[in-house]
mmJSON file of the N, C-alpha and C atoms, coordinates in Angstrom:
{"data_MODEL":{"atom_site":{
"group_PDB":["ATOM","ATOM","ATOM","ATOM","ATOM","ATOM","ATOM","ATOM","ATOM","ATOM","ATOM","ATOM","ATOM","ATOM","ATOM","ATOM","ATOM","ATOM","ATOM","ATOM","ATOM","ATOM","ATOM","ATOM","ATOM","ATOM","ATOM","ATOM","ATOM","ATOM","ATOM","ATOM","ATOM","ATOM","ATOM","ATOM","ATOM","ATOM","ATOM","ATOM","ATOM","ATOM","ATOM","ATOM","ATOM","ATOM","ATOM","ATOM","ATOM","ATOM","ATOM","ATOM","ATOM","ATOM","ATOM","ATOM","ATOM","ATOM","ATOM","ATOM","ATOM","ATOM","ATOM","ATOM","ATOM","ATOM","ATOM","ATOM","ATOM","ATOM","ATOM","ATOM","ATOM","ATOM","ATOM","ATOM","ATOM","ATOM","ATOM","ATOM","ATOM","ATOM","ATOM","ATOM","ATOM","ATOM","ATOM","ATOM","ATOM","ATOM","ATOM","ATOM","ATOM","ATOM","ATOM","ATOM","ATOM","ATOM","ATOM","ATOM","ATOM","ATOM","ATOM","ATOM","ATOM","ATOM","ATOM","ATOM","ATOM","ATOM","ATOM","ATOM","ATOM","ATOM","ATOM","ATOM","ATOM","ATOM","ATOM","ATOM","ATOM","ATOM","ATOM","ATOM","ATOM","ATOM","ATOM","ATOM","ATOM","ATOM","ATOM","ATOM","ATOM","ATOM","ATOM","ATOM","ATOM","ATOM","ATOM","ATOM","ATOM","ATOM","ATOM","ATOM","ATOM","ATOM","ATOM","ATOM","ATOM","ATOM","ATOM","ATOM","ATOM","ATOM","ATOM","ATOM","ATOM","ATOM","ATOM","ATOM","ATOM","ATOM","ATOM","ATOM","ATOM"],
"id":[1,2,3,4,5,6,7,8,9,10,11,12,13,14,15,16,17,18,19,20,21,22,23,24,25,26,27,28,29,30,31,32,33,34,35,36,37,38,39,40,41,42,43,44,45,46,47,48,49,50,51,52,53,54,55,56,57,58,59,60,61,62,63,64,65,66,67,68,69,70,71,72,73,74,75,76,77,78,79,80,81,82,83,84,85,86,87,88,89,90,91,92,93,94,95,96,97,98,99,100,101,102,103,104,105,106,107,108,109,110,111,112,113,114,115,116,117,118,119,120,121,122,123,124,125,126,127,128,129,130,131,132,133,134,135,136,137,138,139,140,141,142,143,144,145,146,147,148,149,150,151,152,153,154,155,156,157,158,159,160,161,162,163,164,165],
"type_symbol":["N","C","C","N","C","C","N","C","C","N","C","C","N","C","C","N","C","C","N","C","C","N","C","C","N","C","C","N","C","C","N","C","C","N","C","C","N","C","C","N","C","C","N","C","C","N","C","C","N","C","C","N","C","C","N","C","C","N","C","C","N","C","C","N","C","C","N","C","C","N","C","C","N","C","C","N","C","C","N","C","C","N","C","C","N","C","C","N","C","C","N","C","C","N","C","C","N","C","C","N","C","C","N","C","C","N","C","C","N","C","C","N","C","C","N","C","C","N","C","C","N","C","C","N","C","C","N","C","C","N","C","C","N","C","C","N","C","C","N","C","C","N","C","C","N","C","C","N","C","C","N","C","C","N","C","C","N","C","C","N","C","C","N","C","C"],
"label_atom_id":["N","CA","C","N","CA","C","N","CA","C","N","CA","C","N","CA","C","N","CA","C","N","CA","C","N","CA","C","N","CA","C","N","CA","C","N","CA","C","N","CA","C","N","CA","C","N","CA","C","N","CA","C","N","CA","C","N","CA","C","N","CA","C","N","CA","C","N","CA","C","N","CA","C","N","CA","C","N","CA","C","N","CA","C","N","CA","C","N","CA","C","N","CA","C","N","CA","C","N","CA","C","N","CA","C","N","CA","C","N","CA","C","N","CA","C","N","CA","C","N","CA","C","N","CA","C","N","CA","C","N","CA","C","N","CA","C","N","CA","C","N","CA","C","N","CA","C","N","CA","C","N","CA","C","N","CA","C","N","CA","C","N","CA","C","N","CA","C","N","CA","C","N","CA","C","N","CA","C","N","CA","C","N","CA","C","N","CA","C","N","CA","C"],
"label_alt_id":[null,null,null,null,null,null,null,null,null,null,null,null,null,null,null,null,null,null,null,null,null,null,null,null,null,null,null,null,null,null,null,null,null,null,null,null,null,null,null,null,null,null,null,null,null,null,null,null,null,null,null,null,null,null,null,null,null,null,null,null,null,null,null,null,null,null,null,null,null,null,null,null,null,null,null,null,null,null,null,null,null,null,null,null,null,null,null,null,null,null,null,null,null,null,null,null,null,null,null,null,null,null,null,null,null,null,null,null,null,null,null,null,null,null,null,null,null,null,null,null,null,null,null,null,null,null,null,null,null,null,null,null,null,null,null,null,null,null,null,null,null,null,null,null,null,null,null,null,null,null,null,null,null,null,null,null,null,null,null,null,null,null,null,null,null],
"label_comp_id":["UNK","UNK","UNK","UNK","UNK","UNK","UNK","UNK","UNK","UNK","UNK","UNK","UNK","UNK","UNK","UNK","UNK","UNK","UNK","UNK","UNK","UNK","UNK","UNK","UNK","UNK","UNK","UNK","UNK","UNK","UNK","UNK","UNK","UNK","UNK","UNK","UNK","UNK","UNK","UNK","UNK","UNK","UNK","UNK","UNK","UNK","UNK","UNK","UNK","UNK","UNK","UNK","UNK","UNK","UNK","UNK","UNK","UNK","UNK","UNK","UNK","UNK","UNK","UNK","UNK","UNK","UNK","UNK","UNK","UNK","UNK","UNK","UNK","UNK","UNK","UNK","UNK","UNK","UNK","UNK","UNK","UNK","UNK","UNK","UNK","UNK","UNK","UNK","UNK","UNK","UNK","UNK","UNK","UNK","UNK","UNK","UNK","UNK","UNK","UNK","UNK","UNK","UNK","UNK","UNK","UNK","UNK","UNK","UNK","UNK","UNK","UNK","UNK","UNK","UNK","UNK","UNK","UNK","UNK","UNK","UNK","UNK","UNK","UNK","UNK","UNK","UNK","UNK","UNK","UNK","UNK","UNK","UNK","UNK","UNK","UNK","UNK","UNK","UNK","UNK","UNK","UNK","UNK","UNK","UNK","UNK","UNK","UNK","UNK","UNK","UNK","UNK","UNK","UNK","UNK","UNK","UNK","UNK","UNK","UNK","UNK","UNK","UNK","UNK","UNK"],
"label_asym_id":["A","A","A","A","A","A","A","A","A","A","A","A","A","A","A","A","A","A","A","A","A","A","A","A","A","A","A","A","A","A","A","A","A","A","A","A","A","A","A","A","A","A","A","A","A","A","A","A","A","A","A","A","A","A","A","A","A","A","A","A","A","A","A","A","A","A","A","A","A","A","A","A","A","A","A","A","A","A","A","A","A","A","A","A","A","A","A","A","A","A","A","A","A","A","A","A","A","A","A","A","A","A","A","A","A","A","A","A","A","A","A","A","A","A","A","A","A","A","A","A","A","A","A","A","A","A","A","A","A","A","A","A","A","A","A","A","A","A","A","A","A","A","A","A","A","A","A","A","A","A","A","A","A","A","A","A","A","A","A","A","A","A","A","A","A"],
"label_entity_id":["1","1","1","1","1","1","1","1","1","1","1","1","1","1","1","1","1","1","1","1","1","1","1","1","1","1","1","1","1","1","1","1","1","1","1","1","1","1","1","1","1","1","1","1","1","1","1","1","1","1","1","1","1","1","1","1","1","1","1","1","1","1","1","1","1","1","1","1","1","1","1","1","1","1","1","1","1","1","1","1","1","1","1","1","1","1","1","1","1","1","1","1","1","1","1","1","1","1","1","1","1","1","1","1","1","1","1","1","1","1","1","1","1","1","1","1","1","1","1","1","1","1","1","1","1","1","1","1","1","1","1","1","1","1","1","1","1","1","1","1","1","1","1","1","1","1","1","1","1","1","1","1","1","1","1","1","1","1","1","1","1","1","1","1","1"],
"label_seq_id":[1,1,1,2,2,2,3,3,3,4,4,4,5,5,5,6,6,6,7,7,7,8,8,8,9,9,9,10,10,10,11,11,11,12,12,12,13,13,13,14,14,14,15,15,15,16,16,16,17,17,17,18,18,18,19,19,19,20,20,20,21,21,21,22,22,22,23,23,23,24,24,24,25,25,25,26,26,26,27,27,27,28,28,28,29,29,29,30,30,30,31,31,31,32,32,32,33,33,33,34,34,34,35,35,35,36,36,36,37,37,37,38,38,38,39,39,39,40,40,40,41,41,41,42,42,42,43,43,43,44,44,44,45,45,45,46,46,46,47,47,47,48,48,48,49,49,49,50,50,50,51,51,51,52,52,52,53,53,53,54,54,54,55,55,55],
"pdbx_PDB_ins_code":[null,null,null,null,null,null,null,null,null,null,null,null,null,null,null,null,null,null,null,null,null,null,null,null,null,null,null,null,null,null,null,null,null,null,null,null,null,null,null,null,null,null,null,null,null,null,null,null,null,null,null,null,null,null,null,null,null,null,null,null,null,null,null,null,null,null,null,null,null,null,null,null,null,null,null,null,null,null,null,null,null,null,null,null,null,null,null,null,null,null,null,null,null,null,null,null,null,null,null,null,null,null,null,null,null,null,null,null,null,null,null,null,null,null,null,null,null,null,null,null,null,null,null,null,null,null,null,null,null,null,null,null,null,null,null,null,null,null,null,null,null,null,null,null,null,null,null,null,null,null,null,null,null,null,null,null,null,null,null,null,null,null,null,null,null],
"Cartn_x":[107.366,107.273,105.911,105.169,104.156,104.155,103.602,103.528,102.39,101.819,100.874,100.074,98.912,98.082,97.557,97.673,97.642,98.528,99.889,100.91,101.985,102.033,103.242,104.529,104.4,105.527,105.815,106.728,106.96,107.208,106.813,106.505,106.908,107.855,108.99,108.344,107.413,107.394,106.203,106.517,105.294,104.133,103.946,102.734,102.746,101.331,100.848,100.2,100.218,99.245,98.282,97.135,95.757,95.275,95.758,94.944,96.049,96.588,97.435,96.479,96.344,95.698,96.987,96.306,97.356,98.015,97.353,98.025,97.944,98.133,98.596,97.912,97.694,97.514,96.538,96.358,95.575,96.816,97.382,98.145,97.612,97.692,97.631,99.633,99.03,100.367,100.361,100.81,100.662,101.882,101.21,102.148,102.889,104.676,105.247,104.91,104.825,104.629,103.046,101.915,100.82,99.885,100.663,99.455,98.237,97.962,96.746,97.48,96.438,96.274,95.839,96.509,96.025,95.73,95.015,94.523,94.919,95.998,96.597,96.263,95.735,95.212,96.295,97.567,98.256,98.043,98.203,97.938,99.461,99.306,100.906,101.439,100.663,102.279,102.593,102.265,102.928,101.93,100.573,99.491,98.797,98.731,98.13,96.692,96.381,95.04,94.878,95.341,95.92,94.395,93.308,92.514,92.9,92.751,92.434,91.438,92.02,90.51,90.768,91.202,91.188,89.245,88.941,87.81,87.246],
"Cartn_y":[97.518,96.118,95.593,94.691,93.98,92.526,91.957,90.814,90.143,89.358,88.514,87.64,88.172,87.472,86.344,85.952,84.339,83.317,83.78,82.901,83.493,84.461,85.018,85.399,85.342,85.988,87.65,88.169,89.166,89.825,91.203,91.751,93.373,93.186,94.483,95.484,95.356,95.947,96.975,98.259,99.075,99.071,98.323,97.938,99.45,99.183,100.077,101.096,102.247,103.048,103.582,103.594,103.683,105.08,105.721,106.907,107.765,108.695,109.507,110.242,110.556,111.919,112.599,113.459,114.544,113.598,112.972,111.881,110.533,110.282,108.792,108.532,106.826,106.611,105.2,104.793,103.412,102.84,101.606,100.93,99.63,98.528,97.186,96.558,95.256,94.269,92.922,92.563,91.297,89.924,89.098,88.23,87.466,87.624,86.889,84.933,84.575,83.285,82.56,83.281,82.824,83.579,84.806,85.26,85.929,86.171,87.049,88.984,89.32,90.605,91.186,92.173,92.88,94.582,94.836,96.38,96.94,98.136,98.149,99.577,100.573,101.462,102.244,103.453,103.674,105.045,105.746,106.366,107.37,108.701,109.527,108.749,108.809,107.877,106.777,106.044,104.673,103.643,104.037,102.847,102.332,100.555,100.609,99.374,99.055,98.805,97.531,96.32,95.459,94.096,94.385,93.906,92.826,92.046,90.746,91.055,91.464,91.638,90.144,88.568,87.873,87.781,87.15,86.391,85.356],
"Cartn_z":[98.172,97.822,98.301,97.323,97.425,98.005,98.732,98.843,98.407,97.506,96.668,98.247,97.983,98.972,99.085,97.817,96.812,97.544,96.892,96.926,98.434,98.334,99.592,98.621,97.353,96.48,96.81,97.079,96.631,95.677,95.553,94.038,94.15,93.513,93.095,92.197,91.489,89.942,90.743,90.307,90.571,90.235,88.924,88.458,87.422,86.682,85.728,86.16,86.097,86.949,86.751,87.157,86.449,86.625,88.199,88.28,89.504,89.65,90.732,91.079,92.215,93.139,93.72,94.312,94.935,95.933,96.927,98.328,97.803,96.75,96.106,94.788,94.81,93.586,93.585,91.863,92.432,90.943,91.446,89.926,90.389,89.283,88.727,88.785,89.679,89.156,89.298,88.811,88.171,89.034,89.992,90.425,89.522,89.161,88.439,88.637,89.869,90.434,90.249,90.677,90.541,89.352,88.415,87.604,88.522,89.843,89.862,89.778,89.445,89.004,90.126,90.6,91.701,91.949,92.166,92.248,93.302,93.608,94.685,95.04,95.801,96.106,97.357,97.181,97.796,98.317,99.389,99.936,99.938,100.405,100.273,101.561,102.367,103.41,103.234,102.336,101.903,102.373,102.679,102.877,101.905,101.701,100.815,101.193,100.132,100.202,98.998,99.168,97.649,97.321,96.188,96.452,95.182,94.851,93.847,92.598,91.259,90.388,89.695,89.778,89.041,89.055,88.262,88.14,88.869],
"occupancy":[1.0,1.0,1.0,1.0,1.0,1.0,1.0,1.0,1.0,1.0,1.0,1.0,1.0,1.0,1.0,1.0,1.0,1.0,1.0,1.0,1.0,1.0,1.0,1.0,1.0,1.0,1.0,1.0,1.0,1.0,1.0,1.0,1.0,1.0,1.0,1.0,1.0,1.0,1.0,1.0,1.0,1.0,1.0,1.0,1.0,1.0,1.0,1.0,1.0,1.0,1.0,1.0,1.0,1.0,1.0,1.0,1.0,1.0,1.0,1.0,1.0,1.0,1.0,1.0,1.0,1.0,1.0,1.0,1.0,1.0,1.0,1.0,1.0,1.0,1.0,1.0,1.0,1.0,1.0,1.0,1.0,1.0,1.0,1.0,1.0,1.0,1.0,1.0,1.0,1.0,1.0,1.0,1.0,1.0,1.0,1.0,1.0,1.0,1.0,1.0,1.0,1.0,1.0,1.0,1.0,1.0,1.0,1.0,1.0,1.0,1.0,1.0,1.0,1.0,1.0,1.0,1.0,1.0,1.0,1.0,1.0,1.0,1.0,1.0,1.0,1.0,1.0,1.0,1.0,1.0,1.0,1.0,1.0,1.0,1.0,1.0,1.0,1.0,1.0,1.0,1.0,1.0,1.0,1.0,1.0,1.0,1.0,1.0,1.0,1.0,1.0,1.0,1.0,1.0,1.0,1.0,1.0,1.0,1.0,1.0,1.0,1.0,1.0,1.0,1.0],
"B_iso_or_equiv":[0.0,0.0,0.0,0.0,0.0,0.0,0.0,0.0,0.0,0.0,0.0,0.0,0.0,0.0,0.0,0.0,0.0,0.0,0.0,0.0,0.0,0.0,0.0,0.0,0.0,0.0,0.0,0.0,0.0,0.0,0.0,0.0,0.0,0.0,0.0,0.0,0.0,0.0,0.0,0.0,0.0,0.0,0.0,0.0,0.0,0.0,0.0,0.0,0.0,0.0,0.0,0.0,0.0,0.0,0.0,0.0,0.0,0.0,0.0,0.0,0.0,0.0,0.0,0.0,0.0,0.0,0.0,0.0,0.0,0.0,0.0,0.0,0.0,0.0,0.0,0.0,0.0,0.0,0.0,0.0,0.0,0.0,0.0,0.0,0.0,0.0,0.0,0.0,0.0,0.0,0.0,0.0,0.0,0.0,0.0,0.0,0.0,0.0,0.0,0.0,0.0,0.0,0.0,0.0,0.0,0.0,0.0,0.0,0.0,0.0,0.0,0.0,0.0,0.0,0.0,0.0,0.0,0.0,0.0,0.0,0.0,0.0,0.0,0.0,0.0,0.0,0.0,0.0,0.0,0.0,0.0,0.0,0.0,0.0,0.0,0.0,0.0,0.0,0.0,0.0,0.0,0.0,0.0,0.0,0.0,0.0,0.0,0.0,0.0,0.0,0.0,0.0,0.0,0.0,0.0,0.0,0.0,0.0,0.0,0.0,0.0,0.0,0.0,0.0,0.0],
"pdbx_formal_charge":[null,null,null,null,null,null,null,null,null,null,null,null,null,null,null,null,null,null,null,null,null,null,null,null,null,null,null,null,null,null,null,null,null,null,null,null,null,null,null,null,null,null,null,null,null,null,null,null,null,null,null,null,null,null,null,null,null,null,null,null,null,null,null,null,null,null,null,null,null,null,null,null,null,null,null,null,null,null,null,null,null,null,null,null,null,null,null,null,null,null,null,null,null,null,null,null,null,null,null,null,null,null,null,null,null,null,null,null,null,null,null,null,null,null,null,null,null,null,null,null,null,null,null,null,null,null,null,null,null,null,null,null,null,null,null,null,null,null,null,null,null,null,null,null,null,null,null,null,null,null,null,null,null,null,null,null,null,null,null,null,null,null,null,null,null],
"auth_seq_id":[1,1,1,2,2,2,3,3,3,4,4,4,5,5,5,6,6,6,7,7,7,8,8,8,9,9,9,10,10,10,11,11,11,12,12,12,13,13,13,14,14,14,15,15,15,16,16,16,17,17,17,18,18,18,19,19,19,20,20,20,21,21,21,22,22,22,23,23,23,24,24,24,25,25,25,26,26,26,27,27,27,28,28,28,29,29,29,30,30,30,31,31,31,32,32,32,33,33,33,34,34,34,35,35,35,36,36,36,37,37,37,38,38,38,39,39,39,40,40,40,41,41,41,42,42,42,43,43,43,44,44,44,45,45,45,46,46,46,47,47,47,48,48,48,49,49,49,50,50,50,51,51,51,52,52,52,53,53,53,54,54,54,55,55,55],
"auth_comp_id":["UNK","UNK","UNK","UNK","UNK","UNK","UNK","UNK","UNK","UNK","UNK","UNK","UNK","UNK","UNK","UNK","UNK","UNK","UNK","UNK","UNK","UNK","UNK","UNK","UNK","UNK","UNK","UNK","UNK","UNK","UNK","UNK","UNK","UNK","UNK","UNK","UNK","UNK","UNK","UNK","UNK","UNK","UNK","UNK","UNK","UNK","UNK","UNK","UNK","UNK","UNK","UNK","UNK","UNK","UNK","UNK","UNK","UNK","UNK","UNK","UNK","UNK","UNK","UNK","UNK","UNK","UNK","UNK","UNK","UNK","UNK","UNK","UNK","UNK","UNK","UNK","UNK","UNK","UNK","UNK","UNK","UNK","UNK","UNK","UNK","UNK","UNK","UNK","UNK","UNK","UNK","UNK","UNK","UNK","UNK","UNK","UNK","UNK","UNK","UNK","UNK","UNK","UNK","UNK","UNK","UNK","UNK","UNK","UNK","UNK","UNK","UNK","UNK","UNK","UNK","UNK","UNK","UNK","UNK","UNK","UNK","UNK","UNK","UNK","UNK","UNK","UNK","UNK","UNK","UNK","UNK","UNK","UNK","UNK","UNK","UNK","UNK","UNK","UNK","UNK","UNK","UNK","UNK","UNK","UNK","UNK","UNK","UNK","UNK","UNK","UNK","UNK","UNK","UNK","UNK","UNK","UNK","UNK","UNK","UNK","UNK","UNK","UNK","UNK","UNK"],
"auth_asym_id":["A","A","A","A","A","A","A","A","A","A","A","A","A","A","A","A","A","A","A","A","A","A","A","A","A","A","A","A","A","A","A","A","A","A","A","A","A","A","A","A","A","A","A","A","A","A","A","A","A","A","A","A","A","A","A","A","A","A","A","A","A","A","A","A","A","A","A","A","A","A","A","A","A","A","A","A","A","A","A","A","A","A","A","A","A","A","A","A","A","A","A","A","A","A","A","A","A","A","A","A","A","A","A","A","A","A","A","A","A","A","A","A","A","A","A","A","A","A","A","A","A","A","A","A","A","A","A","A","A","A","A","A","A","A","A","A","A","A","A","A","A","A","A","A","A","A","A","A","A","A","A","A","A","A","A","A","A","A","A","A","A","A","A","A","A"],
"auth_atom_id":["N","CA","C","N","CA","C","N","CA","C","N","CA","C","N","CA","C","N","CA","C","N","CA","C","N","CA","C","N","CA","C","N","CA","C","N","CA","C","N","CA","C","N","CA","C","N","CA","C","N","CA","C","N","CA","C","N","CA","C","N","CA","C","N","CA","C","N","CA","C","N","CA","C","N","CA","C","N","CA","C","N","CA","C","N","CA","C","N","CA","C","N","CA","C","N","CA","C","N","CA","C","N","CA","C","N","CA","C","N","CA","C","N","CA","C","N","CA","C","N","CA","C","N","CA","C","N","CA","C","N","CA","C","N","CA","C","N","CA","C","N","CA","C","N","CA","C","N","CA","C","N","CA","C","N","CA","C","N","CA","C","N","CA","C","N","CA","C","N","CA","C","N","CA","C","N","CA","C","N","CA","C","N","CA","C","N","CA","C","N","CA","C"],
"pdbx_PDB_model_num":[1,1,1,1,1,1,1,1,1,1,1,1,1,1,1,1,1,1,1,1,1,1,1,1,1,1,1,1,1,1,1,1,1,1,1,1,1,1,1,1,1,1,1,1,1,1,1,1,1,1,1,1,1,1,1,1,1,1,1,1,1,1,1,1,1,1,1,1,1,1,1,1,1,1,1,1,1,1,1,1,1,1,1,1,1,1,1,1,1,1,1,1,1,1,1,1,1,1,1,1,1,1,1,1,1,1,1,1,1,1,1,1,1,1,1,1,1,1,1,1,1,1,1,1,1,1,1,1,1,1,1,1,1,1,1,1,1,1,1,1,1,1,1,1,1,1,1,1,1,1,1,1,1,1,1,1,1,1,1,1,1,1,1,1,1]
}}}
């Protein structure tokens, strides 16, 4: 689970996934509440890295 750095919504949806490596991945998701788009960069032990691509 995501939490939106925007708003403080939480965000269930795995998002779209852009790219897997062997120890994780990088996906896109989208806050249902505020609309920003977020680029979320996850690591195999469950670390992630959640940056903002709105404009």
């Amino acid at each position: 689970m995501i939490v939106c750095p925007e708003c403080g919504e939480l965000i269930e949806n795995d998002g779209s996934e852009l790219e897997i490596w062997a120890f994780g991945g990088t996906y896109e998701v989208t806050c249902s509440l505020c609309d920003t788009v977020l680029k979320v960069m996850e690591d195999g032990d469950g670390g992630q890295l959640i940056n903002s691509i709105n404009p």
